[in-house]
C-alpha positions in Angstrom: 0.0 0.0 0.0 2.8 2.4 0.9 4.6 2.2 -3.0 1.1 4.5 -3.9 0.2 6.4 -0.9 -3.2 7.5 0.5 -2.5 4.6 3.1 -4.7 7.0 6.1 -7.1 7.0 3.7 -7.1 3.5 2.6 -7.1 2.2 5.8 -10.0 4.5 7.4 -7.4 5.3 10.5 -9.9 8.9 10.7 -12.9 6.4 11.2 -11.6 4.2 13.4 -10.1 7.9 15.6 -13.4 8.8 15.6 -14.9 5.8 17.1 -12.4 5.6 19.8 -13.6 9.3 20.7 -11.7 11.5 18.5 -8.6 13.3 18.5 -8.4 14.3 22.2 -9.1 10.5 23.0 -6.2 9.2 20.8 -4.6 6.1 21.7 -1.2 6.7 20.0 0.4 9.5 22.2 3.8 9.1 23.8 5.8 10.8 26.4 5.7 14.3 26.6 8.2 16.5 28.7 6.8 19.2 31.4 8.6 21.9 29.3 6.6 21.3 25.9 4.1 23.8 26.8 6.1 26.4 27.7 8.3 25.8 24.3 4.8 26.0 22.4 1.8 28.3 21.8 -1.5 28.2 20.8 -3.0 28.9 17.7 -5.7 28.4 15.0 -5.2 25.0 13.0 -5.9 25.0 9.3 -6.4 21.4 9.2 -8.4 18.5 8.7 -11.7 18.5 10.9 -10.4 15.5 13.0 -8.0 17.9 13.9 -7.9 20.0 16.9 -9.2 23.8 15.7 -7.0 25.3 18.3 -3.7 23.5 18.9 -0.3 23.9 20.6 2.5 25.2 17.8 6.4 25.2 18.6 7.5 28.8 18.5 10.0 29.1 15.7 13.3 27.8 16.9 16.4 26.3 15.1 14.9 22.9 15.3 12.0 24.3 13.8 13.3 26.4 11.1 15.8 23.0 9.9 13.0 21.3 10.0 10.9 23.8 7.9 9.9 21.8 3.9 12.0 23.5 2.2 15.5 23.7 3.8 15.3 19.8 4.8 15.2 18.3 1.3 15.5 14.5 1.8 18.5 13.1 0.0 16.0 9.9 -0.9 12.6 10.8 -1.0 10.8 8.5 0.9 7.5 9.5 -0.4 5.8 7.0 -2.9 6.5 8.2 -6.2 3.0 9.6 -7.0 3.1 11.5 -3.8 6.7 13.6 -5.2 5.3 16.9 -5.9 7.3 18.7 -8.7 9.1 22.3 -8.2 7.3 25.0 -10.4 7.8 28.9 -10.7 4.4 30.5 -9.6 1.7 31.9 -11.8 0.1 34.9 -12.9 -3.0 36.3 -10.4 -6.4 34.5 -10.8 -8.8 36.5 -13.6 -12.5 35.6 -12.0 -14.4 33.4 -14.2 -17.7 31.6 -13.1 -17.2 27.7 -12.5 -19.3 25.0 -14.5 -21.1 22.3 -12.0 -18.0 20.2 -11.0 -18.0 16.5 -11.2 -17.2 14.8 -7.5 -14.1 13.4 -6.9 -12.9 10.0 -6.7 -13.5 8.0 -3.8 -14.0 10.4 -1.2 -14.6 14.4 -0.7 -11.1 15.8 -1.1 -10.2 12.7 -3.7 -7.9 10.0 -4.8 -5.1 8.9 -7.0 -5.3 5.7 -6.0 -7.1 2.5 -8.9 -8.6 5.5 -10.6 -9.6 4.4 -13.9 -8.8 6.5 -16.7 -11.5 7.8 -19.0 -9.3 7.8 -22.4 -9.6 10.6 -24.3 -8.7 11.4 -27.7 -9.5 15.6 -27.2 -7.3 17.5 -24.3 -8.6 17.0 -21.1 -7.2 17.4 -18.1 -8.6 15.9 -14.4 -8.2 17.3 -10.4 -8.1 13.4 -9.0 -6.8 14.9 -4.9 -6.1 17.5 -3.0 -4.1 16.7 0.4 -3.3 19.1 3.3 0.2 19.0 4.0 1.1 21.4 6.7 -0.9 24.9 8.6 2.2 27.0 8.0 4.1 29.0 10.7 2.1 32.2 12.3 5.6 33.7 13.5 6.6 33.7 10.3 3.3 34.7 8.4 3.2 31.3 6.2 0.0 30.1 5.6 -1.0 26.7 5.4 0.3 24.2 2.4 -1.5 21.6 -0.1 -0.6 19.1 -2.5 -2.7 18.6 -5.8 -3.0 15.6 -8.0 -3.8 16.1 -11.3 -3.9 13.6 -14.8 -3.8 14.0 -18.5 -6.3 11.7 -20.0 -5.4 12.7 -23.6 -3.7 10.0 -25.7 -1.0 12.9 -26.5 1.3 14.8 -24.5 0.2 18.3 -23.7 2.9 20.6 -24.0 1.1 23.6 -23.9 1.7 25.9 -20.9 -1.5 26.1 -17.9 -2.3 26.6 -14.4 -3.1 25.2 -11.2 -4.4 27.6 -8.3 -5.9 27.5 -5.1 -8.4 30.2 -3.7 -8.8 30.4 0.2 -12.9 31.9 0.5 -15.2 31.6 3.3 -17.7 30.6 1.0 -18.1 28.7 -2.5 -18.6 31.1 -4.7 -15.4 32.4 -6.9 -14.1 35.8 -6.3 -10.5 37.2 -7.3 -10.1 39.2 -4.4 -9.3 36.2 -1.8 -5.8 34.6 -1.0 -4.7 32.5 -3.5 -1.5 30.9 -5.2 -0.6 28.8 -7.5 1.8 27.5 -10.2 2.5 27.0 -13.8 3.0 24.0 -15.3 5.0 23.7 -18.6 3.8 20.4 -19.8 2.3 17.0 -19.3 2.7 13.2 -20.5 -0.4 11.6 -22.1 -2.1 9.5 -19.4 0.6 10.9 -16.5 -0.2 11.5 -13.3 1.1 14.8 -11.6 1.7 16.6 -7.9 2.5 19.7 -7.2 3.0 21.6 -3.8 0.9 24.7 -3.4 1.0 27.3 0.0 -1.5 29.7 0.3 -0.8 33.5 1.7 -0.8 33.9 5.5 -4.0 35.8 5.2 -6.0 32.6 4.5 -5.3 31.4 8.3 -7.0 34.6 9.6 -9.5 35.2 6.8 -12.5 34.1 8.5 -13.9 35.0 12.4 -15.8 33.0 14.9 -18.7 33.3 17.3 -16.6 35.2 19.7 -15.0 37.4 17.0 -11.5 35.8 17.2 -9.7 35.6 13.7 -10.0 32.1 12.6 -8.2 30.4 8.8 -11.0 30.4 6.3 -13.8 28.0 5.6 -13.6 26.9 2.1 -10.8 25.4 -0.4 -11.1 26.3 -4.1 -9.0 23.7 -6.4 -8.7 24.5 -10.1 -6.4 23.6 -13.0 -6.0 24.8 -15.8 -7.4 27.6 -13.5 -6.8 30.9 -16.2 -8.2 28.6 -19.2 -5.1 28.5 -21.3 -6.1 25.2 -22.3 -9.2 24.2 -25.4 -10.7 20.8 -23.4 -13.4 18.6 -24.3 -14.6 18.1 -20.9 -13.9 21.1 -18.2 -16.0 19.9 -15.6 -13.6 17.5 -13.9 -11.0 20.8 -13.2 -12.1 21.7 -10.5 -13.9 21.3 -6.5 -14.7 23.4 -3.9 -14.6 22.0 -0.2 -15.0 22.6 3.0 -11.7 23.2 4.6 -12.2 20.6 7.3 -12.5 17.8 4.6 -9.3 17.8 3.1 -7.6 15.3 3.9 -3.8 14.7 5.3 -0.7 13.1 3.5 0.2 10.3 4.7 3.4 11.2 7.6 7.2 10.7 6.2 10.1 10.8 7.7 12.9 12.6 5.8 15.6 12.7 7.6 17.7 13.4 11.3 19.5 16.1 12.2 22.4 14.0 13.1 23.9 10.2 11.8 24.5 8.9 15.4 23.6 10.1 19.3 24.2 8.4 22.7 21.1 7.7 24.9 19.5 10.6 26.6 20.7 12.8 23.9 18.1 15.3 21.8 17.5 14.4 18.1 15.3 16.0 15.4 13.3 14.3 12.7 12.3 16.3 9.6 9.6 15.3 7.5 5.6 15.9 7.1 2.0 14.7 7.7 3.3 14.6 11.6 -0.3 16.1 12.5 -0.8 19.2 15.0 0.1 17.5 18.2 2.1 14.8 19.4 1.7 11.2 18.6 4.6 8.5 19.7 8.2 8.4 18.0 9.1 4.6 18.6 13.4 3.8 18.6 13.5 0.3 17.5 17.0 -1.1 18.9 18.3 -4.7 19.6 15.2 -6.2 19.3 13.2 -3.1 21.7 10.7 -0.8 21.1 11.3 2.1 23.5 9.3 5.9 23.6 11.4 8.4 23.4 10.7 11.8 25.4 9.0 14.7 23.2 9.9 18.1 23.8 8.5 19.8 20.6 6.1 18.4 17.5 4.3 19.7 14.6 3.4 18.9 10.7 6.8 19.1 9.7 9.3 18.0 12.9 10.0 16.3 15.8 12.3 17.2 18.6 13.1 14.1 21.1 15.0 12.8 23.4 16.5 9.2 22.8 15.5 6.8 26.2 18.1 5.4 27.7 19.5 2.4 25.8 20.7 -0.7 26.8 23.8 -0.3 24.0 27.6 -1.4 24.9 28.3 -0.8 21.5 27.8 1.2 18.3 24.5 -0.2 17.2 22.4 0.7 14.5 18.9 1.6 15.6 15.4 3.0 13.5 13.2 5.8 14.2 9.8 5.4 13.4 7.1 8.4 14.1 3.3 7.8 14.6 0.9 10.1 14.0 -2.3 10.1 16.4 -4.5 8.5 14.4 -2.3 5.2 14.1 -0.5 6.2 10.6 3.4 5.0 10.8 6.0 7.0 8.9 9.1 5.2 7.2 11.8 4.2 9.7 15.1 6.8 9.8 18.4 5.3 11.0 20.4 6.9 13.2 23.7 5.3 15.3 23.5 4.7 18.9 27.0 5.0 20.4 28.0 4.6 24.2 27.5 7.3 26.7 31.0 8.2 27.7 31.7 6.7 31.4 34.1 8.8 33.2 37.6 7.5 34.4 37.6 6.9 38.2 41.6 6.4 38.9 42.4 3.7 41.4 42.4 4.3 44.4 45.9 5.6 46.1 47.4 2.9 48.7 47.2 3.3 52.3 44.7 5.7 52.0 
């Protein structure tokens, strides 16, 4: 299941959190240290519903900022090669148009890429298959929240002709220009591929809407739409696009991309970069000589985890694998790190006669 993503999904792990009593009853939560909170502070979530709204965010810190998407590029992407987005130079601002009646989905709400057939086509047309939530962004340092977009060719040619993909943050579902949005242009496409791309929305999206008690709160509705400034002639337009509720998009699947560090003795602190962590902690598991040991948490969010490594029962260098778990049950990809001895300090013998 892992070699094509969508595993959450697949596996209902959201259905099976809510029957357990949601997020705030999640089973999979490790150790926390006393100081988390005071390393953390509260702030609106742009996340999934079975999310917390309100959640505890790690103020912006080295860990934090080497953990941050795009300064921890994995060496080996660990992601399943449909989940890869591609790098693209952003487009031109949205030109308001109104939107035909969009076709749903696959699957579920916010999609799939996942066994979708494809309706050959012998015209130009282009298909939104998903749209995932990645991370809510960083309020210290006004980023708004991040999505990745799947997208297909279902012409028997490749299109090489130049279009866009954009996203509109809106608290409602009508289209209007004058709403945060971003996007990216695409230069050109296989016939039958199947494309990703990484999209993050202005900081005003995460304060765009208000609630009953007139706090700023991120806004209530997504807009998806390629080929989004209609650069492209297509036989079929009403697969381009979906509006949803914010709270419906689903997550990516979590992946670890790397440590900060190749080796650490026990009780030492250790970052993990990656994404699709969730809001608040789960568990990060240190598989070693047969164990499964929780290691200490001192900060989480979407994109890292800083931890302390429990106290191991090595003699020698040994190799051991760092698996995170999200609270809903979903299980990144192991990292390896080296455990090496804690240095024992020389005692001298004692001196005769005394």
């Amino acid at each position: 299941m892992s070699r094509r993503g969508d595993v959450a999904r697949r596996l209902r792990l959201t259905r099976s959190l809510n029957r357990l009593g949601g997020w705030q009853s999640r089973h999979f939560h490790g150790h926390v240290h006393s100081s988390f909170v005071s390393l953390h502070f509260g702030s609106w979530y742009a996340g999934p519903s079975f999310y917390p709204a309100h959640c505890w965010t790690p103020h912006w810190s080295p860990w934090v900022s080497w953990s941050w998407w795009d300064r921890c590029l994995p060496i080996c992407d660990p992601r399943p090669i449909f989940c890869r987005p591609v790098i693209c130079r952003p487009c031109r601002p949205w030109a308001s148009w109104r939107y035909p009646t969009w076709v749903s989905l696959p699957i579920v709400v916010s999609g799939t890429w996942v066994d979708v057939p494809r309706v050959a086509s012998k015209d130009r047309d282009l298909q939104l298959l998903a749209v995932r939530f990645v991370d809510a962004g960083h309020p210290e340092q006004k980023t708004g929240p991040r999505y990745r977009v799947w997208f297909r060719n279902n012409d028997d040619k490749k299109l090489r002709k130049d279009f866009n993909i954009m996203l509109l943050a809106s608290n409602d579902r009508d289209p209007s220009s004058d709403v945060p949005q971003a996007g990216v242009e695409i230069d050109n496409i296989d016939a039958g591929a199947i494309r990703t791309v990484d999209i993050r929305l202005p900081f005003e999206a995460s304060t765009l809407a208000r609630d009953a008690k007139d706090r700023a709160v991120p806004f209530r509705f997504l807009h998806v739409l390629v080929d989004s400034h209609q650069d492209v002639d297509e036989s079929f337009e009403e697969n381009n696009g979906v509006v949803l509720a914010r709270g419906d998009v689903l997550p990516v699947d979590p992946s670890s991309f790397s440590t900060d560090v190749t080796s650490g003795s026990p009780g030492s602190m250790i970052n993990v970069a990656g994404e699709g962590f969730g809001p608040e902690p789960g568990e990060v598991i240190v598989h070693v000589n047969d164990l499964e040991l929780q290691a200490e948490i001192y900060g989480w969010y979407d994109l890292g985890v800083h931890f302390k490594l429990p106290p191991l029962p090595v003699a020698v260098e040994t190799q051991a694998e760092i698996v995170v778990v999200r609270g809903d049950g979903a299980v990144s990809n192991p990292v390896q790190v080296l455990i090496v001895p804690a240095k024992t300090p020389v005692t001298p013998p004692p001196v005769p006669g005394k």
